[in-house]
Structure formats: structure tokens, C-alpha cells
C-alpha positions as CSV (number, residue, x, y, z in Angstrom):
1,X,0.0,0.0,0.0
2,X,1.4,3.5,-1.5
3,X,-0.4,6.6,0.1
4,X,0.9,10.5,-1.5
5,X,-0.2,13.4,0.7
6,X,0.2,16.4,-0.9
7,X,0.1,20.3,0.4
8,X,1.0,23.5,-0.4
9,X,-2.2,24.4,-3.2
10,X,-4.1,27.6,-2.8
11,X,-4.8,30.8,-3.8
12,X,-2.1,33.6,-4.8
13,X,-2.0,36.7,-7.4
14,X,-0.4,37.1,-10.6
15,X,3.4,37.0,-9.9
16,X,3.2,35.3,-6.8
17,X,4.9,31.9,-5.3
18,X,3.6,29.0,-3.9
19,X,5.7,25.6,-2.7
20,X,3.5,22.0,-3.8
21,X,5.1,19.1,-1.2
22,X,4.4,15.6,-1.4
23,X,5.0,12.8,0.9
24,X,5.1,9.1,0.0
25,X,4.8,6.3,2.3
26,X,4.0,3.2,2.0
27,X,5.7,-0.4,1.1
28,X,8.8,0.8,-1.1
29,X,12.3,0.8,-0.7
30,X,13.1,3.3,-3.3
31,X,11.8,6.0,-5.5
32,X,12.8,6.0,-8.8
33,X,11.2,9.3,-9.9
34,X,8.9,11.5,-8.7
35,X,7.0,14.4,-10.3
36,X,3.9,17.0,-10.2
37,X,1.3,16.9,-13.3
38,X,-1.0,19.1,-14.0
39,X,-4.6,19.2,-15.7
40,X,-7.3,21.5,-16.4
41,X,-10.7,20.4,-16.8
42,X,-11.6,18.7,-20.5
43,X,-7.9,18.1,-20.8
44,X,-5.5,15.6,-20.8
45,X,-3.0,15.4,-17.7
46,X,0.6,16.7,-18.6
47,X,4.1,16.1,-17.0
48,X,5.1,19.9,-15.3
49,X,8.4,18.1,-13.6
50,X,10.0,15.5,-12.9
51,X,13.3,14.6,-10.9
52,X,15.0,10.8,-10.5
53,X,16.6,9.5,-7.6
54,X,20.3,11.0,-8.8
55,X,18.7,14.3,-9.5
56,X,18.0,14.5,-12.9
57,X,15.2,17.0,-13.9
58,X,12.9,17.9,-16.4
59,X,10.3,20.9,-17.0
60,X,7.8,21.5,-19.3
61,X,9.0,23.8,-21.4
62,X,6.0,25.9,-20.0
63,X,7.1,26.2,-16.6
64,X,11.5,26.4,-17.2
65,X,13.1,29.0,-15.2
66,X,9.7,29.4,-13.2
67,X,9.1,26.1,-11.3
68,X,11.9,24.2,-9.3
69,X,11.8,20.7,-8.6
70,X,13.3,18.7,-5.5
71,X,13.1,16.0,-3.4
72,X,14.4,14.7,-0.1
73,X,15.2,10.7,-0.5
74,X,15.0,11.2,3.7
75,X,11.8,11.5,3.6
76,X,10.4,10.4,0.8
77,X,9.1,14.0,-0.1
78,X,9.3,16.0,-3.5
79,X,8.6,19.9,-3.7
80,X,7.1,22.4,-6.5
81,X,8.7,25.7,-6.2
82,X,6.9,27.7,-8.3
83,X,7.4,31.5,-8.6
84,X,6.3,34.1,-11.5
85,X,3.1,32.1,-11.3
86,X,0.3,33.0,-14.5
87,X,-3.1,32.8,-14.9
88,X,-2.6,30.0,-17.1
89,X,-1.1,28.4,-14.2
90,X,-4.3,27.7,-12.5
91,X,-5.1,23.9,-12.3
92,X,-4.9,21.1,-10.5
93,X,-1.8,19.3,-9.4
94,X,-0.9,15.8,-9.1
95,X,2.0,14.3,-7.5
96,X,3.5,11.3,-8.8
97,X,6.0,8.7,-7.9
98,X,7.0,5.6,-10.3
99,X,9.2,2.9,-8.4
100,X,9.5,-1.0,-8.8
101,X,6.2,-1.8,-7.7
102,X,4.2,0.8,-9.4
103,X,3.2,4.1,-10.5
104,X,1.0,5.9,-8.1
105,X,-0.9,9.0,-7.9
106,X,-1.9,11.6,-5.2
107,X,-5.4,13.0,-5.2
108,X,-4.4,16.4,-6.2
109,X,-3.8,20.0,-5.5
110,X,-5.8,23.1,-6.4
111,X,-3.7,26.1,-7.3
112,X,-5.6,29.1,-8.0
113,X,-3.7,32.3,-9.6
114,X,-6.1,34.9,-9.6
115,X,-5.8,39.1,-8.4
């Protein structure tokens, strides 16, 4: 059994930050990668960032030089940065981690970016 809790969603203004956490636990050993998706509604989920367990990341070339992505292996935990935040920015976010045993979803995150 894999549970993701995730925090950190909200409501901010044009231009503003907000931090996305996630924390996995659960029957694993190791993460291979984890990552934050995003989807508005009537469309298909999308990949926003991604990190593996030696630190490689990836961004949607959407959210590059805006969004940081880490983790802490410690604790099983990944994190959003996400400054300069748009309009378009406002969706749902979904935590994901990929290990082994499975890929596994949290039950989202609403970020609002609205003045």
C-alpha cells in the first residue's frame, strides 16, 4: 500500500509563489522518480516536472526557469517551487511517484492564480 499526501495548493496573485510538497509512504524501498502533473478540466494530464533519484530534472517547457523541482530521498518528499506564477497556471496538481512496484498518484492539489 502506496499513500501520496500532498500540500502547499491555494490561492495567490499574478506573480506570486507558492511551494507543492508531497509525501510518499507506503511499502517501497526506493523511489525511482517522482514528479507533479497538472490538468485543467476537459484536458488531458501533462508532466510539469520530474526529478529521479540522482537528481536529474525535467520541466515542461511551459514552466522552465519558473518552477523548481526537488526531493528529499530522507523522507520520501518532492517539492514544487513555483514562482512568476500565470493565470494559465491555475489547475490542479498531481504528485506522482514511479518505483519497482508501481506508479502511483496523489489526489491532487488546487492552485488558484487569480488578483
Amino acid at each position: 500500500q502506496v499513500q501520496l499526501v500532498e500540500s502547499g495548493g491555494g490561492l495567490v496573485q499574478p506573480g506570486g509563489s507558492l511551494r507543492l510538497s508531497c509525501a510518499a509512504s507506503g511499502s517501497f524501498f526506493s523511489i525511482d522518480v517522482m514528479g507533479w502533473y497538472r490538468q485543467a478540466p476537459g484536458k488531458l494530464r501533462e508532466p510539469v516536472a520530474q526529478i529521479t533519484s540522482g537528481g536529474t530534472t525535467y520541466y515542461a517547457d511551459s514552466v522552465k526557469g519558473r518552477f523548481t523541482i526537488c526531493r528529499d530521498n530522507a523522507k520520501n518528499t518532492v517539492y514544487l517551487q513555483m514562482t512568476s506564477l500565470k493565470p494559465d497556471d491555475t489547475v490542479v496538481y498531481y504528485c506522482n511517484i514511479e518505483f519497482s512496484g508501481g506508479n502511483y498518484w496523489g489526489p491532487g492539489a488546487q492552485v488558484t492564480v487569480s488578483s
